[in-house]
C-alpha positions, 0 to 999 in steps of 0.5 A: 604317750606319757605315762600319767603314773609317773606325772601325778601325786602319790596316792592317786589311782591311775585308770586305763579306760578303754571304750569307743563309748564315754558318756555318763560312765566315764563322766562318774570315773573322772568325777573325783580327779583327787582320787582318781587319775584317767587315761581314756583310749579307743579303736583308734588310739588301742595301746597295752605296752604302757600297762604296767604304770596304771594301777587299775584297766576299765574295759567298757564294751571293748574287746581285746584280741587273744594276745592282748587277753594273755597281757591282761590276765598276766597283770591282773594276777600281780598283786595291786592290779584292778580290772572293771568289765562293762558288759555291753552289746559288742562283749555280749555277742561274743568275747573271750575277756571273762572266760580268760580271766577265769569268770566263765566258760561261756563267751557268747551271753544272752541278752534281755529281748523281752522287756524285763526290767533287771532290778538289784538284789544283794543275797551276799553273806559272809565277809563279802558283806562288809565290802566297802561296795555294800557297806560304803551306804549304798541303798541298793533297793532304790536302784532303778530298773535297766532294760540292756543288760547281759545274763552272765552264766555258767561261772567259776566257783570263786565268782562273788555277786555282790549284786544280783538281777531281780527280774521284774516286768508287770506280772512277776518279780523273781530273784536269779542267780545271774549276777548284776555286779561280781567280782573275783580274786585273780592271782595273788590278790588276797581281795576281789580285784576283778569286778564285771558289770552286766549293765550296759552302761554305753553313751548308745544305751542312756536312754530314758527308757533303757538304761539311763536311769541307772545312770542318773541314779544318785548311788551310780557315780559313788558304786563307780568310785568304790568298784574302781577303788576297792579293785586296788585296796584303796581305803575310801570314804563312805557316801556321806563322807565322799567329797562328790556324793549329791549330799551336803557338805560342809560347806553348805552347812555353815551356808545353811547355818546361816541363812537359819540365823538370818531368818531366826533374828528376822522373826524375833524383830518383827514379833517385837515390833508387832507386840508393841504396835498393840491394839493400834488397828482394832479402830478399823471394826464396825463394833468398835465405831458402834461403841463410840456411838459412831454408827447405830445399831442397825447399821452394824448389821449385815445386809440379809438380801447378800446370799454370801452372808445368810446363814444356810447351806446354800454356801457351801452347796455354790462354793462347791460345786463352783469348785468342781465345775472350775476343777473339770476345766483346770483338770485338762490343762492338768492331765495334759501336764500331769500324764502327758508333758511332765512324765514324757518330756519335762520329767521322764524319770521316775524315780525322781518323781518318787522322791518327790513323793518321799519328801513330801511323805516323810514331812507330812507327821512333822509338819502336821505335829509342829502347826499343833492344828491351828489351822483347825482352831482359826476356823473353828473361833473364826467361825463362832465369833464372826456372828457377833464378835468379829474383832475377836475373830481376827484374833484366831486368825493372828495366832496361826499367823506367828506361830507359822512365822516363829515355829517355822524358825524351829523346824528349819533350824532342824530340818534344814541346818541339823538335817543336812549333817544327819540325813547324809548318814541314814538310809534316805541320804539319797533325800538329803537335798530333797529333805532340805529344800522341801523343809524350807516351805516351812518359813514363814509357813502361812502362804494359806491364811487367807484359805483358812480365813475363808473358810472361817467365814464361809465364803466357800466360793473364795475357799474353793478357788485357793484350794482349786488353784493350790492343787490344779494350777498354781504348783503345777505350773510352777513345776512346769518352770523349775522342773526343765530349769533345774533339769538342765541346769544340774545335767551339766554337773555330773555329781547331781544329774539331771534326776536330781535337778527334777526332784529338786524342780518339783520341790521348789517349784512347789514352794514358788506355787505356794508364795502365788497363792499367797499373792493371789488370796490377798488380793482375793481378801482385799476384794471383800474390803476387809483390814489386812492389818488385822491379819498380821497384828498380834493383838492375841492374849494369852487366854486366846492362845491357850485356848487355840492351843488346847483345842489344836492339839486335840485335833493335831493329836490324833490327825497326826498320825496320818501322815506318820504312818504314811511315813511308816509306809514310805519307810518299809517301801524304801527297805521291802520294795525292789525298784522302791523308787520307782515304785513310789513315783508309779504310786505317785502318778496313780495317787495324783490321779484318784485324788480327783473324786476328793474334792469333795472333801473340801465341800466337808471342810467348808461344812466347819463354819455353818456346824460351829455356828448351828452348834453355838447357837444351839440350833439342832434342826440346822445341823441335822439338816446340814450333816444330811446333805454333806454325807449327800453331795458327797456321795453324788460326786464321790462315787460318780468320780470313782466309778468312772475313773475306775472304768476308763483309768487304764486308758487314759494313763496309759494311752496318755502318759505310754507304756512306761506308766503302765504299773501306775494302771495297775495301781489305780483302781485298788486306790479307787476303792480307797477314795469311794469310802472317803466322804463318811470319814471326811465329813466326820473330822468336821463334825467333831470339830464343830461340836468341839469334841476334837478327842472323838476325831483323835479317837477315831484316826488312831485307831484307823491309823493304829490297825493301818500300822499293823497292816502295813507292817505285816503284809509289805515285807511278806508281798513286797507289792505296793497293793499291799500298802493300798489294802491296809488303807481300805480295811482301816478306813472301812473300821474308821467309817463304821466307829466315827458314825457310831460317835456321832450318832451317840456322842453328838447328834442324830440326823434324818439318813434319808437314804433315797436321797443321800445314798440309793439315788446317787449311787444307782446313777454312778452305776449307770454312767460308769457302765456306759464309759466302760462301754466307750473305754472298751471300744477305744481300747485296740487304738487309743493314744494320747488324743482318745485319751484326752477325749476320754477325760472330757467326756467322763467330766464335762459330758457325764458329770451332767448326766449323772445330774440327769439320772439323779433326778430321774431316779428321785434324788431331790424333793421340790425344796432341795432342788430349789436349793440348788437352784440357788446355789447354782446362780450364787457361781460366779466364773463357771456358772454356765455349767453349773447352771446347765447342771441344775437343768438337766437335774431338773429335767430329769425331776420333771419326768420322774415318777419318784420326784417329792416321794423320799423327802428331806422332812427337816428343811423348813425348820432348818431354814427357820433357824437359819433366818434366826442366825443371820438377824443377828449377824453384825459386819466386820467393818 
């Protein structure tokens, strides 16, 4: 065989790779073919003699016979030689390769048998701790676990671990002294030019739920690179700078760059043209045709017969229970996706689902920050002009729309052009294409206009549906397409890897859901026969904008340090958790999960329109009467949704998604808890909107927000365990919910508690239901799989959201007026109202039966409803 020394240019390292294995290891070996040179040899093509023209011997699982051992060590000890041993199952049963090269007495090494996750952990000092393997930006804590690995032992004096194992499984994480990566100065040689590897790294072992994903993990081809390299004293290039890391490079910035400039001259052409088109649609307004004397009076008025357009809590009551009855029949497709299909066979890697979830975290302050809560103000105005100004309401609704558009330019110009030279060299350079691609959902960056018009109208039954098939459907199966797509697609490049395709799948996946929504809201807008040419004029002033400006800001403010801490926490995680990656994406699972009982929160959001009209008009009994069955209803599902979860969680995520998810389990119900205290805090961010007091709310999240902080900064880096993370959520929005009552109480207005009704009633019924479940859960338990699992869903959902109904009338729940309004509610469903329906029944059912029934009444409903009926005569329509 020609020697490949004598064939290539000067510089390059030339590699002996000896291993009856290939697959990902010597996939990362040719990777960079500038730098390194490969000759691969096996059992049947074993040869030695030719030694002395390689620069560097990679032994992967391969073992050598005393007389080949004696050529070996005699090379290696000569100046400018390198060896890499990967430990595997033919070197861990017996072998005499580390003890001829003087790393350890032992030749017989023990393996893991009892399912414990070897993560990594650098405990070097010293001059070791500037080796180009730890100084070259490795991130080592996101390493991900691997279940084949050997327990090198009884080693030399001189043996360096530059990496060691951290034993990790469900009930314990502990550091060893058994190396994970050492390395050894042999002969004359002045640095370490001996490196082992205790991982079984084999073709045989790239196994989702052994060691591949290791080997997809974005540090694995680079780590492999910088062993090979740093064995001969190469000179390498850090992991931003290396031409093969998943990180962008030059090129792809001027790309980028690009495409930036397009969409910036793009956006100033439009605004232009849409400046000069001023006024031009403003005709299409039933106020304006009254003006000309076009239509009367009467005519401009709504019809008051439209239970959609009567002013009361009717509307939001129907949008949200269509929405939840709608979320129950979405969620089951969703769990099977969810926790079946994504995790087992679209998405097995967890660490991509972490970085999903980073992604999504870290942006969330930036985002927020930038939109200045416009959204917030379109709401607001839309609201309060639409009674008698619905021209100017419209208004709002342009503001948020090009401000999108224009500021949208800004933040990709940043996150997408400057971050793709940035982000390479900081600590989440691993996120850097994540980071870039999530920045591009940013432009044009209004996919929900029509959601927040919706709600600014108060047609929570459109509002619900935009948000049920955001959240339910839309991203989701979207994802269901780009994750195998981009899977597949990047498996085939070993720079990238089929984890990195995932987390880039989940990421545009989630951008495509978004642009269907758009699609789907408009047509959803045109069915109500309004203009859609107001929507994207700009016929705004600039006292319209000031004033969207400074009650945004407000909001923006102090809701902007929600997602800021959560990127506080994503970053400690990254830096304090072992396994960090992973972790995030466990977290992830079980966060998606207990997202769940927050459907309620929409109900709250959609409570905006109905408390800035009864605000404006100055109708107090309105607004106590409405704050009143907000804090009600979410109770009734807030605690239902969070006991049963609690009761069945660890069934149903491990019996569907398996074992590899039980940490996701473990995480749940701490997360619960967290959820059970929501409704309090989420209905008091749209009081203080409504009452245009947005300081009160920006009050209230900085000081949850501020002692989350301090929280999260003490007891991360002590517990290093994300239930710490959780517990600072529980602690501050417990003080959170304390201080928003308090203001509102004081600072707004002060609402009839009717604690039967709103509290005792709903939560004694959750109590009953979720005991009962448990009962089921255990008795399942001992054979529960992914079917049980599944049927324990539907039950909790379908069967037992309507017996909760049950126990609340039983227990006296309702009076004869707040039953009869449900009764309305209910027939105002469309799609799902047989469900809603039969809830109203068993409801009523169990009204009929109990003695409690009319005993705790709610004593401000009459003169609610009174002004309510003021509100909609003088109620104009739009066109």
């Amino acid at each position: 065989m020609l020697s490949p020394a004598t064939a290539q240019p000067a510089g390059k390292t030339n590699v002996l790779y000896l291993g009856n294995s290939g697959g990902k290891i010597l996939d990362a070996l040719e990777l960079d073919s500038s730098s390194i040179n490969v000759t691969s040899r096996n059992a049947t093509s074993f040869d030695l003699s030719d030694l002395d023209e390689f620069d560097v011997l990679f032994i992967n699982d391969f073992n050598l016979s005393s007389s080949d051992m004696v050529t070996v060590s005699t090379w290696g000890q000569q100046a400018g030689n390198g060896i890499v041993v990967v430990m595997g199952e033919e070197l861990g049963d017996g072998n005499i390769i580390l003890s001829s090269l003087n790393i350890s007495s032992s030749t017989i090494f023990s393996r893991n048998d009892e399912n414990v996750d070897a993560l990594v952990v650098s405990k070097v000092s010293g001059e070791n701790k500037s080796h180009p393997i730890l100084s070259g930006g490795i991130v080592l804590n996101t390493a991900p676990g691997v279940a084949n690995y050997s327990l090198l032992d009884n080693l030399e004096g001189d043996v360096i671990p530059f990496m060691s194992i951290l034993l990790s499984n469900e009930t314990f994480a502990q550091e060893t002294n058994y190396p994970w990566l050492l390395g050894k100065k042999l002969g004359i040689n002045s640095i370490p030019n001996v490196f082992v590897f205790s991982p079984w790294l084999q073709e045989e072992h790239a196994l989702v739920e052994t060691n591949e994903q290791i080997m997809v993990w974005p540090y694995f081809n680079y780590l492999v690179f910088t062993t090979v390299q740093s064995s001969v004293g190469k000179v390498m290039p850090s992991y931003a700078s290396w031409a093969y890391s998943p990180v962008p490079h030059a090129k792809d910035q001027v790309l980028l760059g690009m495409f930036v400039l397009a969409c910036a001259i793009l956006s100033i052409v439009l605004f232009t043209r849409a400046r000069k088109r001023k006024k031009v649609q403003r005709e299409e307004f039933a106020i304006t045709k009254l003006k000309k004397g076009e239509i009367s009076q009467e005519e401009i008025l709504i019809d008051s017969e439209n239970d959609w357009e009567r002013v009361g809590f009717h509307r939001q009551l129907s949008g949200f229970l269509k929405l939840f009855f709608l979320m129950i029949i979405l969620l089951l497709p969703q769990l099977v996706v969810t926790i079946l299909i994504m995790p087992r066979f679209l998405n097995p890697y967890p660490q991509a689902a972490g970085w999903y979830s980073y992604t999504l975290r870290f942006f969330e302050a930036i985002w927020l920050m930038f939109d200045i809560g416009f959204n917030y103000a379109l709401a607001k105005y839309f609201s309060e002009h639409r009674i008698e100004r619905p021209e100017k309401a419209y208004h709002y609704v342009q503001i948020f729309v090009w401000w999108e558009i224009l500021s949208g330019v800004v933040q990709i110009s940043l996150f997408a052009f400057l971050g793709s030279i940035i982000f390479p060299y900081t600590e989440f350079s691993y996120l850097s294409w994540m980071f870039i691609a999530h920045s591009l959902i940013q432009f044009p960056g209004f996919f929900l206009v029509f959601q927040y018009t919706f709600q600014g109208m108060q047609r929570s039954d459109f509002e619900t549906i935009s948000y049920a098939l955001q959240a339910f459907v839309l991203r989701l199966v979207c994802q269901v397409g780009t994750v195998p797509l981009f899977r597949f697609f990047y498996a085939s490049m070993p720079q990238f890897g089929p984890a990195f395709g995932a987390g880039i799948g989940l990421l545009i996946g989630q951008l495509l859901g978004d642009l269907v929504l758009l699609m789907i809201t408009l047509r959803l807008y045109k069915s109500l026969n309004l203009p859609i040419a107001p929507i994207f004029a700009a016929d705004f002033t600039v006292e319209e904008f000031r004033e969207s400006f400074k009650f945004g800001i407000k909001m923006a403010l102090g809701n902007v340090w929600v997602p800021a801490v959560w990127l506080l926490q994503v970053y400690l995680i990254g830096v304090y958790l072992p396994n960090s990656s992973a972790e995030q994406g466990f977290f992830e699972f079980a966060f998606t999960i207990s997202t769940i009982p927050q459907a309620t929160a929409l109900l709250m959001s959609s409570m905006l329109g109905g408390l800035t009209e009864a605000n404006k008009y100055g109708k107090k009994n309105l607004v106590n009467y409405i704050s009143t069955q907000g804090y009600k209803w979410g109770t009734i599902w807030t605690t239902f949704l969070c006991l049963g979860l609690m009761a069945i969680g660890q069934e149903l995520i491990v019996g569907a998604a398996g074992p590899v998810w039980e940490r996701a389990a473990e995480l749940l119900p701490w997360l619960l808890i967290y959820r059970v205290l929501g409704p309090i805090s989420w209905q008091a961010d749209w009081e203080f909107a409504a009452a245009d007091k947005p300081l009160y709310a920006g009050i209230a999240w900085i000081v949850e927000q501020g002692i989350r902080a301090i929280l999260l900064l003490t007891l991360i880096p002590a517990l290093r365990l994300m239930e710490a993370a959780i517990i600072t959520y529980i602690i501050s929005l417990a003080i959170k919910n304390v201080l928003v009552l308090v203001l509102i109480r004081k600072k707004i207005h002060k609402w009839d508690w009717n604690l039967w009704q709103s509290f005792i009633a709903p939560i004694l019924s959750a109590i009953i239901c979720a005991l009962i479940l448990k009962a089921i859960a255990i008795f399942l338990k001992t054979g529960v799989g992914m079917v049980d699992a599944v049927l324990l869903f539907v039950i909790t959902l379908f069967l037992f959201g309507h017996i909760h109904g049950f126990f609340i009338g039983l227990l006296g729940g309702y009076d004869d007026n707040t039953l009869g309004e449900l009764d309305l509610a209910t027939k105002m469903v469309t799609g799902v109202r047989g469900f809603t329906r039969l809830y109203y029944l068993m409801t009523r059912a169990g009204a009929k039966i109990s003695p409690l029934h009319n005993r705790f009444k709610n004593d401000v409903f009459q003169l609610a409803m009174q002004e309510a009926r003021e509100l909609t005569a003088i109620k104009r329509r739009i066109v």
